[in-house]
VEXNULUM-103872 format. One record per residue (C-alpha): residue in one letter; residue number from 1; chain; z, x negated, y negated. Coordinates in Angstrom, 1 decimal, always signed. Layout:
A, NUM, A, Z, X, Y $
...
% end
This chain:
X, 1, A, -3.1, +17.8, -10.2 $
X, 2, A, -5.6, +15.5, -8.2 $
X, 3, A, -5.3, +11.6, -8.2 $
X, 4, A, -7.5, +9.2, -6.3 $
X, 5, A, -7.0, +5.7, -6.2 $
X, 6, A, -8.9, +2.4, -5.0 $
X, 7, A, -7.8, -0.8, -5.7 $
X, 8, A, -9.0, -4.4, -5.1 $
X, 9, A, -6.3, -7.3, -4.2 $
X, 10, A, -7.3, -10.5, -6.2 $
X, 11, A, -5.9, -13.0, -4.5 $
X, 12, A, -4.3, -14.3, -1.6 $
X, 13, A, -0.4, -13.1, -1.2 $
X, 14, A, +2.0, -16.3, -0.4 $
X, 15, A, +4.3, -15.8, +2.5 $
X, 16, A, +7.3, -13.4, +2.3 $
X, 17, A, +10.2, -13.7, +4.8 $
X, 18, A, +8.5, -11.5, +6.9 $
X, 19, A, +5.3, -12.8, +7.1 $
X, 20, A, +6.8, -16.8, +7.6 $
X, 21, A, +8.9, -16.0, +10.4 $
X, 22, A, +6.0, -13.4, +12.2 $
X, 23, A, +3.5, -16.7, +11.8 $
X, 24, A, +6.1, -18.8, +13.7 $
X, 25, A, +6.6, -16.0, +16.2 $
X, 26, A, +3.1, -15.8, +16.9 $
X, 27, A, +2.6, -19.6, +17.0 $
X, 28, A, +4.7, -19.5, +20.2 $
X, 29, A, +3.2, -16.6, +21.6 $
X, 30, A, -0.1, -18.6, +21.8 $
X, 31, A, +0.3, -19.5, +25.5 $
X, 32, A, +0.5, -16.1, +26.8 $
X, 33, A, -2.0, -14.3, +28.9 $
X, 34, A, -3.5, -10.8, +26.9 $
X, 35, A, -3.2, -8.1, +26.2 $
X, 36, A, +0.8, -8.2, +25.2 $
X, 37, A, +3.3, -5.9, +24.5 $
X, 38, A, +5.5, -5.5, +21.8 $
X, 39, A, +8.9, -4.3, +21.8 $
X, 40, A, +11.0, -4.7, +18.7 $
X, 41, A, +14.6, -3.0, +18.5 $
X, 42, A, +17.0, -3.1, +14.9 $
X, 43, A, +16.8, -1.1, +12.0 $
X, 44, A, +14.2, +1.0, +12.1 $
X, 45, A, +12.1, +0.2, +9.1 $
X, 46, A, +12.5, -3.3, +9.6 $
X, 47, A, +11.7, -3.7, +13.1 $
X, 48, A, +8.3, -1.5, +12.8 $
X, 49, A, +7.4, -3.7, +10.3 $
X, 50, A, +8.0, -6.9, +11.7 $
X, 51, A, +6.2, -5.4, +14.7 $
X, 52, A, +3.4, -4.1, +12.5 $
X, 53, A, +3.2, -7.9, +10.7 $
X, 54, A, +3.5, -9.6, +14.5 $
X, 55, A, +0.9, -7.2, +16.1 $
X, 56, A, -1.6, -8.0, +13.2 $
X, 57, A, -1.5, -11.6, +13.6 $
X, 58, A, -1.8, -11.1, +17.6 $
X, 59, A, -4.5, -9.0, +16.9 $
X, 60, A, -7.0, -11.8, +14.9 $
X, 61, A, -5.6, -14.4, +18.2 $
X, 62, A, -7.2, -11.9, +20.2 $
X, 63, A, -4.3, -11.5, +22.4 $
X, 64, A, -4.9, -7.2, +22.3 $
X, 65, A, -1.3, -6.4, +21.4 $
X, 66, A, +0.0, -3.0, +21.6 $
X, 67, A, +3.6, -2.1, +20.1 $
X, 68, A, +5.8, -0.2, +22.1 $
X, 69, A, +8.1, +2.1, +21.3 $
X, 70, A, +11.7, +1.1, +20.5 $
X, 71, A, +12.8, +4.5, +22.1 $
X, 72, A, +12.1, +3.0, +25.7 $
X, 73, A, +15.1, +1.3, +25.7 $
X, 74, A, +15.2, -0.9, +29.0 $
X, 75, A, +12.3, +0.8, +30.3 $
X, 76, A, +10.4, -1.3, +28.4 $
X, 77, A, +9.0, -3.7, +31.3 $
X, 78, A, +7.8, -0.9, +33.6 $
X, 79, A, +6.0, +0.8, +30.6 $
X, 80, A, +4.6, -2.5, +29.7 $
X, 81, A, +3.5, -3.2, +33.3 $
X, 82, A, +2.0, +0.8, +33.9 $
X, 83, A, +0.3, +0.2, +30.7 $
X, 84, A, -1.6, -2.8, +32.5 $
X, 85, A, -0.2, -5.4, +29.9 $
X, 86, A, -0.2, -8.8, +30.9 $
X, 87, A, +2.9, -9.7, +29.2 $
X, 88, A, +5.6, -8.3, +27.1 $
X, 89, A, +7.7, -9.8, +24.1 $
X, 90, A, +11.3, -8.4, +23.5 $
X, 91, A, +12.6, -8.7, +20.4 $
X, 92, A, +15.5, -7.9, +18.1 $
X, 93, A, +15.3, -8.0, +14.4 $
X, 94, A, +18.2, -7.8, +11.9 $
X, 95, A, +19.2, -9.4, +8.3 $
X, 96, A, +22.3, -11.5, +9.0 $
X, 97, A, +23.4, -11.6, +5.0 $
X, 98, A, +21.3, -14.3, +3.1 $
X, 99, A, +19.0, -14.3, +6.9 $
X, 100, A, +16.1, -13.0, +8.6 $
X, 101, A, +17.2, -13.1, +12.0 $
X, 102, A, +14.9, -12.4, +15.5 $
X, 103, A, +16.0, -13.3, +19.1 $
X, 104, A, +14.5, -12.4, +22.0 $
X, 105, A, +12.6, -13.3, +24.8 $
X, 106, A, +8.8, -13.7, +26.2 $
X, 107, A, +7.3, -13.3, +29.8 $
X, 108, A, +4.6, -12.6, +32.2 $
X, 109, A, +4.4, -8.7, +33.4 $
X, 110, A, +2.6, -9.9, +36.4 $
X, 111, A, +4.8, -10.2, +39.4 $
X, 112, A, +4.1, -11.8, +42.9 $
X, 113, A, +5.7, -9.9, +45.2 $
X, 114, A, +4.4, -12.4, +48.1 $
X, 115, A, +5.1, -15.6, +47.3 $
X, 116, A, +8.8, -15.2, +48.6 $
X, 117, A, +11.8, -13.6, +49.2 $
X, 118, A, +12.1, -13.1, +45.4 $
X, 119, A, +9.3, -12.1, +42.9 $
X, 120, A, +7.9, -14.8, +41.3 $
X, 121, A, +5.8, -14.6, +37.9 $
X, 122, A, +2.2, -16.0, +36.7 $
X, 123, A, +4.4, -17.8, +33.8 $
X, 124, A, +7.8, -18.7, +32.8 $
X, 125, A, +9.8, -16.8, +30.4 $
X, 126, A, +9.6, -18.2, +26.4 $
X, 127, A, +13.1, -17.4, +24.5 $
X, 128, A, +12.6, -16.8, +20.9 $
X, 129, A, +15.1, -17.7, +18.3 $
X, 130, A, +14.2, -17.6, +14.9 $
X, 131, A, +15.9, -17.2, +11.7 $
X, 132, A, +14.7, -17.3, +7.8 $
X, 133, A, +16.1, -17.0, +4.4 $
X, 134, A, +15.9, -13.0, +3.8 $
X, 135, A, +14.0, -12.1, +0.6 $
X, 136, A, +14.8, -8.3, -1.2 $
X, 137, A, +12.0, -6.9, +0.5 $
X, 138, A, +13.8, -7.9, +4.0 $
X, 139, A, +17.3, -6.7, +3.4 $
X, 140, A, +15.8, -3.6, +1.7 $
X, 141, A, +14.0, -3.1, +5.2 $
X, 142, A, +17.4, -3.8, +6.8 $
X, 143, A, +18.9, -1.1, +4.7 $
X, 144, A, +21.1, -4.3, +3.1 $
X, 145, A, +20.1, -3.2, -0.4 $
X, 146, A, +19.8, +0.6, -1.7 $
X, 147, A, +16.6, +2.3, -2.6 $
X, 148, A, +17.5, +4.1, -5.5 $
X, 149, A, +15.6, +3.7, -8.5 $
X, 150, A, +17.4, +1.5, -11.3 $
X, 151, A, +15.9, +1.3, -14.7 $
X, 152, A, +14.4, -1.8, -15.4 $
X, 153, A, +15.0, -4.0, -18.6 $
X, 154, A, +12.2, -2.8, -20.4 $
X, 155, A, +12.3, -0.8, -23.7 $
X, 156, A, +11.4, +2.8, -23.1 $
X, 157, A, +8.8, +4.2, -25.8 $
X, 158, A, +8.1, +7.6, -27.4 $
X, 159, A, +4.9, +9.7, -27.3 $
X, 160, A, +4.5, +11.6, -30.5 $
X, 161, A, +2.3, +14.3, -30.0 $
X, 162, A, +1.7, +18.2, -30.5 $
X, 163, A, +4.3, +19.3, -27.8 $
X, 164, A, +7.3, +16.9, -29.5 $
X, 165, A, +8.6, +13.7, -28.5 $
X, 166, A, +8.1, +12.6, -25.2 $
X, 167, A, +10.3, +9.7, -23.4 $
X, 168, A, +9.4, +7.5, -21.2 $
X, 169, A, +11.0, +5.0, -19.3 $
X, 170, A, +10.1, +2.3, -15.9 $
X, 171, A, +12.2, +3.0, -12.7 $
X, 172, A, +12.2, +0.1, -10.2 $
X, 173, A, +11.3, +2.6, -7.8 $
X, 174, A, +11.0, +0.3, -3.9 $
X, 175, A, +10.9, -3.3, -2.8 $
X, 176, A, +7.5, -3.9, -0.5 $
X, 177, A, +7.7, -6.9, +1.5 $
X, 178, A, +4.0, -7.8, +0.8 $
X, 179, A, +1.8, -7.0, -1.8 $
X, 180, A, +0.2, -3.4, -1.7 $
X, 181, A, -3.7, -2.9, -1.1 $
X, 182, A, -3.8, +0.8, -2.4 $
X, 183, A, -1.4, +3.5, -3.0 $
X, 184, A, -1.6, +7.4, -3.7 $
X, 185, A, +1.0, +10.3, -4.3 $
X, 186, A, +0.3, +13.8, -2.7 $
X, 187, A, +2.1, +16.6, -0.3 $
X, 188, A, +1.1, +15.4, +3.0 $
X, 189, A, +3.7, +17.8, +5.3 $
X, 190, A, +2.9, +20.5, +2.5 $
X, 191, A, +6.2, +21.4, +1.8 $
X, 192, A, +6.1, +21.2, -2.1 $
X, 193, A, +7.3, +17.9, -2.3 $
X, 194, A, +5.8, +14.4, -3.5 $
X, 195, A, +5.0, +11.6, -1.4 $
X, 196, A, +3.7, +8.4, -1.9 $
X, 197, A, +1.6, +6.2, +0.4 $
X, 198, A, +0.9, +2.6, +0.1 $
X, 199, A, -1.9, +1.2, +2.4 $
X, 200, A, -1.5, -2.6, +3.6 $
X, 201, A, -4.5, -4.8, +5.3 $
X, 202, A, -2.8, -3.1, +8.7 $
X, 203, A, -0.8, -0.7, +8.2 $
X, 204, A, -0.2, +2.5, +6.2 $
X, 205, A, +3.6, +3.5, +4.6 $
X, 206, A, +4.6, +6.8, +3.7 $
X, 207, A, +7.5, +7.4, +1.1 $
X, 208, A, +9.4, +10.1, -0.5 $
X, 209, A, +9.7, +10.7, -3.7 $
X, 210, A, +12.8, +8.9, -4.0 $
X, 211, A, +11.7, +5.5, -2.9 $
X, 212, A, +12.9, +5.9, +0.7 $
X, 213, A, +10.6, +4.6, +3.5 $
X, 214, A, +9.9, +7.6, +5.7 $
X, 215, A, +7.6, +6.1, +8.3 $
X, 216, A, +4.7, +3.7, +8.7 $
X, 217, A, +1.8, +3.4, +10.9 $
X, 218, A, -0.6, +0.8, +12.0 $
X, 219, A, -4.4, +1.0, +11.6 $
X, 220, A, -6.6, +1.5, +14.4 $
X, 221, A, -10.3, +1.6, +13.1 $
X, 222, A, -12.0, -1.1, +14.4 $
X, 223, A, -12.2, -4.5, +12.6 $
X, 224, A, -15.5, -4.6, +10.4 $
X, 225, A, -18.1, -7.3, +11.3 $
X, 226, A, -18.3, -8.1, +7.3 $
X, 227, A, -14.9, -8.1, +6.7 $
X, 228, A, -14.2, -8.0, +2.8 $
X, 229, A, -13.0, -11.5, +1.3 $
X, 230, A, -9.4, -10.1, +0.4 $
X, 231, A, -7.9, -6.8, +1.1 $
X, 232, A, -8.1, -3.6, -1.0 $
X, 233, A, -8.7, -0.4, +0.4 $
X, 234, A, -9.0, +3.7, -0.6 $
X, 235, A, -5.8, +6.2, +0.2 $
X, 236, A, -6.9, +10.4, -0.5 $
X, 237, A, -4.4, +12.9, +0.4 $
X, 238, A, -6.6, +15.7, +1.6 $
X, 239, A, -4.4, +18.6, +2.7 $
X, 240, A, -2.3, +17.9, +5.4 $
X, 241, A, -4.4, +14.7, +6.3 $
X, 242, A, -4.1, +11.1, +4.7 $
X, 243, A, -7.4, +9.6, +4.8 $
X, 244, A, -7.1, +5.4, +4.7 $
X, 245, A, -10.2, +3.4, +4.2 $
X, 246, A, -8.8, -0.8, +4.5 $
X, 247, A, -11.6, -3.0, +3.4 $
X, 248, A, -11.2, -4.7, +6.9 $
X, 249, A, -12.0, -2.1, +8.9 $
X, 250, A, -15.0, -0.7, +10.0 $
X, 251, A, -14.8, +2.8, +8.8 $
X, 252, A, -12.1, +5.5, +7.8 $
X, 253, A, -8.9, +6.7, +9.6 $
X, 254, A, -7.2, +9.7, +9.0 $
X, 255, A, -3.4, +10.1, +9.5 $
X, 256, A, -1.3, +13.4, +9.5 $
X, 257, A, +2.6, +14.0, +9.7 $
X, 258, A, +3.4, +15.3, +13.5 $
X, 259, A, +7.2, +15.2, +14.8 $
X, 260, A, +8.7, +13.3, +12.0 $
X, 261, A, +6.1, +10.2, +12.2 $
X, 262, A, +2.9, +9.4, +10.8 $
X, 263, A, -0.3, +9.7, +13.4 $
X, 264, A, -3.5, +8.5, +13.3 $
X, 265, A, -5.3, +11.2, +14.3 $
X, 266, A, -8.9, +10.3, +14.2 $
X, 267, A, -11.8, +8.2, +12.5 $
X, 268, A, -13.6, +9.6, +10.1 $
X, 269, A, -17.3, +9.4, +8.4 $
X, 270, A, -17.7, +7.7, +4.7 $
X, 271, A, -19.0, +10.7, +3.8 $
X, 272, A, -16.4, +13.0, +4.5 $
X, 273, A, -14.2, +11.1, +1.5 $
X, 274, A, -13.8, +13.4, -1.3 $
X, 275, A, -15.4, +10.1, -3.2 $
X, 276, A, -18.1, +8.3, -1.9 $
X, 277, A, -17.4, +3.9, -2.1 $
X, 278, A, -18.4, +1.6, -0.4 $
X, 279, A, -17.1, -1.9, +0.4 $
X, 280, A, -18.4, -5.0, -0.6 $
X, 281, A, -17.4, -8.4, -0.5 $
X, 282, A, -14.3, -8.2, -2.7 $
X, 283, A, -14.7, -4.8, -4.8 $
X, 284, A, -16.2, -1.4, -3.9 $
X, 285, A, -20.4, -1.2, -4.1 $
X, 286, A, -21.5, -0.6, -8.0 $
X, 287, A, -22.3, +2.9, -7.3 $
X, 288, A, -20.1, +5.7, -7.3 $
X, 289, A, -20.6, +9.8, -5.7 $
X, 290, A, -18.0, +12.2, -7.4 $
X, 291, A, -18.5, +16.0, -8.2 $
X, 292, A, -21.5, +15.6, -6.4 $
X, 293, A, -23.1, +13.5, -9.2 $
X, 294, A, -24.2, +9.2, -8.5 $
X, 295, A, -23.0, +7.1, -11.3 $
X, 296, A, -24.4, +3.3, -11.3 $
X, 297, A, -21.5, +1.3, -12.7 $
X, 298, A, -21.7, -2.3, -14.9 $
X, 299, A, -19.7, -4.3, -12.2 $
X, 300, A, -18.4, -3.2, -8.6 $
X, 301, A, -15.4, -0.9, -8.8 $
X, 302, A, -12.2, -1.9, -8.6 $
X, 303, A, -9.9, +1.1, -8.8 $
X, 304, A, -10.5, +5.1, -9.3 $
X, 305, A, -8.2, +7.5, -11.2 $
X, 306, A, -9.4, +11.0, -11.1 $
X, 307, A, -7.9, +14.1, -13.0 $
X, 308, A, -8.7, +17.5, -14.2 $
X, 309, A, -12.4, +17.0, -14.2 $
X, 310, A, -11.9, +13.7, -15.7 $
X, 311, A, -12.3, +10.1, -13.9 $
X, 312, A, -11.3, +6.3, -15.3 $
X, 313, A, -12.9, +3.8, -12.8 $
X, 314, A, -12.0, +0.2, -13.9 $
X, 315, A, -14.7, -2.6, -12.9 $
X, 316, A, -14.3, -6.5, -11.8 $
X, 317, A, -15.3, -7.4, -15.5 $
X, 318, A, -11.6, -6.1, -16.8 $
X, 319, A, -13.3, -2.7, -18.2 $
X, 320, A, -12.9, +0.6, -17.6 $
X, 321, A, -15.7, +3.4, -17.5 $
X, 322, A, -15.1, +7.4, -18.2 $
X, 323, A, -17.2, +10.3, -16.4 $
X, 324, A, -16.7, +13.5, -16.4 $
X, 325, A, -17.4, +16.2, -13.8 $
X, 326, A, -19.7, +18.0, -16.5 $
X, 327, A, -21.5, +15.0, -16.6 $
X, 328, A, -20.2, +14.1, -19.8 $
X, 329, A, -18.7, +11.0, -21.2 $
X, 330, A, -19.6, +7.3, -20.3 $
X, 331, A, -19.3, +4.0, -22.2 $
X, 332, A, -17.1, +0.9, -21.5 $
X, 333, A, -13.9, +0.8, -22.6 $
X, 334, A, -12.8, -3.4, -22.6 $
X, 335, A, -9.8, -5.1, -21.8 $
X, 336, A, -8.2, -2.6, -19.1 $
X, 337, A, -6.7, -3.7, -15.8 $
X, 338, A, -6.9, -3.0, -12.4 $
X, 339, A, -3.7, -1.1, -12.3 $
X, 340, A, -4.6, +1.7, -15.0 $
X, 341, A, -4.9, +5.3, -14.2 $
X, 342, A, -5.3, +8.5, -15.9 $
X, 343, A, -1.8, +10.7, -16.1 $
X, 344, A, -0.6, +13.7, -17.9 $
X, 345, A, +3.5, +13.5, -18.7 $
X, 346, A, +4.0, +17.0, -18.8 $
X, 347, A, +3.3, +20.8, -19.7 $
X, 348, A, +1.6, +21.1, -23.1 $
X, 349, A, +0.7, +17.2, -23.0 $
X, 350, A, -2.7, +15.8, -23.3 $
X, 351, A, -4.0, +13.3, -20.7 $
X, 352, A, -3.4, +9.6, -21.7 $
X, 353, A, -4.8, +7.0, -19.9 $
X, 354, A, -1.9, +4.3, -18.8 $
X, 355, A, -3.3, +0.9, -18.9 $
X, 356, A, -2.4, -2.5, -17.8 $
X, 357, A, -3.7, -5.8, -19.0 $
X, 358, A, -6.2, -7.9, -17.4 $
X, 359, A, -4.3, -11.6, -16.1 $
X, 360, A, -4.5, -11.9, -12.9 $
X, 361, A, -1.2, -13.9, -12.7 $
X, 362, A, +2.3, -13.8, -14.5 $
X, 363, A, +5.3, -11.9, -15.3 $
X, 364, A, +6.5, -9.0, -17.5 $
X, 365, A, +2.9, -7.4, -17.1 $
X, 366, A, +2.5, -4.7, -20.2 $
X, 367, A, +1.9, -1.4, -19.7 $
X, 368, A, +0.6, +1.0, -22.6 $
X, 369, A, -0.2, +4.4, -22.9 $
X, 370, A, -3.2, +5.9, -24.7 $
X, 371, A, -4.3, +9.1, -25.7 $
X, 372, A, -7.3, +10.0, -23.4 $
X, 373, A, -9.8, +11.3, -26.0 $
X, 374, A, -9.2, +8.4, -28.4 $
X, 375, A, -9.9, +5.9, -25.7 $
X, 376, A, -13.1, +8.1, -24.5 $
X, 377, A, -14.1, +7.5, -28.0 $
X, 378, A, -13.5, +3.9, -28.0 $
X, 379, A, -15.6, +3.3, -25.2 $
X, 380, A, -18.7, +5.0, -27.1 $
X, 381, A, -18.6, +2.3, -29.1 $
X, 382, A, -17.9, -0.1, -26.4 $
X, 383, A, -14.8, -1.6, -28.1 $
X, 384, A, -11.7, -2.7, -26.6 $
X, 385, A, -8.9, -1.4, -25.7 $
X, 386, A, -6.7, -3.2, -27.9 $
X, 387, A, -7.9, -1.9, -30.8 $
X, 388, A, -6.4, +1.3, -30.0 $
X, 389, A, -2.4, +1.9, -31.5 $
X, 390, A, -0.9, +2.9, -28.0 $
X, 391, A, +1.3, +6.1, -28.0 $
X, 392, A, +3.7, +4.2, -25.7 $
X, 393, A, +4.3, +0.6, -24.5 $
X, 394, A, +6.9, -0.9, -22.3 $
X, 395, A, +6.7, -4.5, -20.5 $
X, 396, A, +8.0, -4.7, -16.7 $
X, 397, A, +10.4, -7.5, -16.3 $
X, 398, A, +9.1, -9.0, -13.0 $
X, 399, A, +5.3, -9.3, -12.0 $
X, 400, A, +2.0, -7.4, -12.8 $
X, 401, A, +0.8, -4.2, -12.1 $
X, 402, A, -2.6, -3.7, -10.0 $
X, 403, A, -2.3, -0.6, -8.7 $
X, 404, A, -2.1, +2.8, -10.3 $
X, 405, A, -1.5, +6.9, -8.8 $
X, 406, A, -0.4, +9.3, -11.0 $
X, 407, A, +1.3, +12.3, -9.9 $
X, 408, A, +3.6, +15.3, -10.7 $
X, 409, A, +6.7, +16.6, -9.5 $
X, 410, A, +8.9, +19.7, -9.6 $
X, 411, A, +11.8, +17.9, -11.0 $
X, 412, A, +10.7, +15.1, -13.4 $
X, 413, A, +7.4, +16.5, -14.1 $
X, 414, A, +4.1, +14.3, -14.1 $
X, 415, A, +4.6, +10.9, -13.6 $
X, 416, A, +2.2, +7.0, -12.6 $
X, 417, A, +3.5, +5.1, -9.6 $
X, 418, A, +2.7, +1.3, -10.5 $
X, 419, A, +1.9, -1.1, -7.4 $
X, 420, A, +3.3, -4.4, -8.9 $
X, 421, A, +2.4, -7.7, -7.5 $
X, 422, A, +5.1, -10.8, -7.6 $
X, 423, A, +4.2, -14.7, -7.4 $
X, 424, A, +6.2, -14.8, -4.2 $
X, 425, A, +4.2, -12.8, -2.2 $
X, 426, A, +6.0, -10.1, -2.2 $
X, 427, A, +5.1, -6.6, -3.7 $
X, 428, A, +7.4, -3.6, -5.6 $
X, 429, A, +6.8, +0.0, -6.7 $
X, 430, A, +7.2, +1.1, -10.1 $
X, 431, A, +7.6, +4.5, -11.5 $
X, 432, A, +6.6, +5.8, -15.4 $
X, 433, A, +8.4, +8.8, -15.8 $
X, 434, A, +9.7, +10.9, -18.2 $
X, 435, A, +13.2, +9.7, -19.4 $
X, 436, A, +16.3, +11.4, -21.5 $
X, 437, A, +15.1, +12.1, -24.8 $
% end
């Protein structure tokens, strides 16, 4: 099974815990001479995000930070200084119950040696003490709240077709302490099981199938000069290679899996994508290369679901339109969202297409599930798709869903991860899986 996805983000996130105290961080690193190191100790998730989030923000100051490893314990200073950094930030970074809490210190690598009879630096030492209410996404991080998936108060629905009845249910599958740009499932160590990456505007987070974070990485292609208006972005699993394409950067990445972390190996050409996009100001270009074929879409693409010879791109006017690799199919399908993707829920099923609506703010987004050849056929006609009676429909009970991968596994089968935004800023993960008939 192959899924591609590429996803536009429509708006602005507000501030999460983590991205409120990082901004004050960074506001009192202003003073210090570039380029900086990074060290940030705690639980591991959480401090290589917070050091991910702080390095971002250092990085549009243009103070050229680099993050150091946690591993260098108190050998951090005289990697800092070999490293020729300028200075060096130290910081701890823990959830204290309800808080967000990061201490630590600030100072100048650079050392006079004689000035004195004691060393004397360029600048003097900043302490750092800062502390903010934790949201889920921070004591998740923290490891203060478990990762394993809870249904959600949503009614689970039944697909009638050929092959029986067919259960499904929603799975709060992972908190995400910003809203996600792109996502994509695939086998990235090649070991027959599922992962799940979730690209951010700087960073790239790899998951396994149970919702557990298993490492994260920060991008390294160069900035673009015409930086998109908001971020979105392109994740492919390509073998052992993850290929990550932010809307901010300049050009591809790709990341492998090498000694238990994720590695950005390399940039890569456009045209070594497996799907040819490129970015515009807030969407992907209105032209699309798959199966070796151009298709010239309505609208600029927002997202890309592509399965079994069959594709479902959806389009900044809130439609959807269907190709084929024979070169078959076509037509605009209306009213489907962002988040929407093509899926089959098991052996012997057809592929349905999962759709989402089109608001672009609110709770308890709704999620339906249509039969693939019936919505093909109701975008012949160019009709919407709320005319068609959907084999499945279930409501989340927090946020909306703008992101869509569909995969399969072993053990429950094929299955749509759901990349749901909330009001606060803050983003989740949200499985459709098969459920207990």
């Amino acid at each position: 099974m192959t899924a591609l996805l590429a996803i536009t983000l429509l708006a602005a996130a507000p501030a999460g815990s983590l991205d409120e105290s990082t901004r004050a961080v960074a506001t009192t690193l202003r003073p210090l001479e570039a380029p900086i190191g990074l060290f940030v100790t705690g639980p591991k998730p959480l401090a290589d995000a917070y050091a991910s989030l702080l390095a971002s923000l250092l990085a549009d100051a243009k103070q050229s930070p680099v993050v150091l490893s946690a591993s260098l314990g108190d050998s951090a200073e005289r990697a800092a200084r070999d490293a020729g950094l300028r200075s060096l930030v130290r910081l701890e970074a823990s959830c204290d119950g309800a808080a967000l809490v990061v201490r630590g210190d600030a100072f100048s690598t650079w050392q006079n040696f004689w000035s004195g009879k004691l060393p004397s630096r360029s600048s003097g030492a900043v302490v750092i003490a800062e502390r903010t209410v934790a949201d889920e996404a921070v004591r998740t991080l923290a490891g203060s709240v478990a990762l394993t998936p809870q249904p959600l108060a949503a009614d689970a629905g039944l697909v009638e077709t050929d092959a029986g009845v067919l259960t499904l249910e929603l799975v709060s599958l992972a908190a995400l302490p910003r809203r996600p740009a792109a996502l994509a499932t695939g086998d990235l160590e090649q070991d027959g099981r599922v992962e799940l990456a979730v690209l951010f505007d700087d960073a790239v987070w790899l998951f396994d199938a149970s919702g557990k974070l298993k490492a994260q990485a920060a991008l390294v292609a160069p900035k673009s000069p015409t930086p998109t208006r908001e971020p979105f972005g392109l994740v492919v699993f390509q073998g052992d290679r993850l290929l990550v394409w932010s809307g901010r950067r300049a050009q591809p990445e790709a990341f492998a899996w090498s000694g238990g972390a994720l590695t950005s190996r390399s940039l890569v050409e456009p045209t070594a994508l497996p799907v040819s996009l490129t970015p515009a100001l807030a969407a992907f270009e209105p032209s699309l290369r798959l199966w070796g074929r151009t298709y010239e879409l309505p609208r600029g693409a927002q997202s890309l679901s592509a399965l079994e010879g069959a594709a479902l791109v959806t389009t900044t006017d809130g439609s959807a339109r269907f190709v084929r690799a024979q070169g078959v199919g076509g037509g605009t399908l209306g009213a489907v969202g962002c988040g929407s993707a093509l899926a089959n829920f098991g052996a012997g099923q057809p592929t349905s297409v999962v759709a989402t609506s089109t608001r672009a703010r609110g709770d308890g987004d709704v999620v339906r599930v249509l039969p693939l050849l019936e919505a093909e056929g109701a975008a012949a006609r160019g009709a919407s798709s709320l005319e068609l009676k959907a084999s499945w429909q279930g409501a989340l009970t927090r946020g909306r869903a703008v992101l869509a991968s569909a995969g399969e596994d072993a053990t429950v089968g094929g299955f749509v991860v759901l990349g749901v935004w909330h009001d606060n800023g803050s983003g989740e993960l949200v499985l459709l899986r098969r459920g207990t008939p």
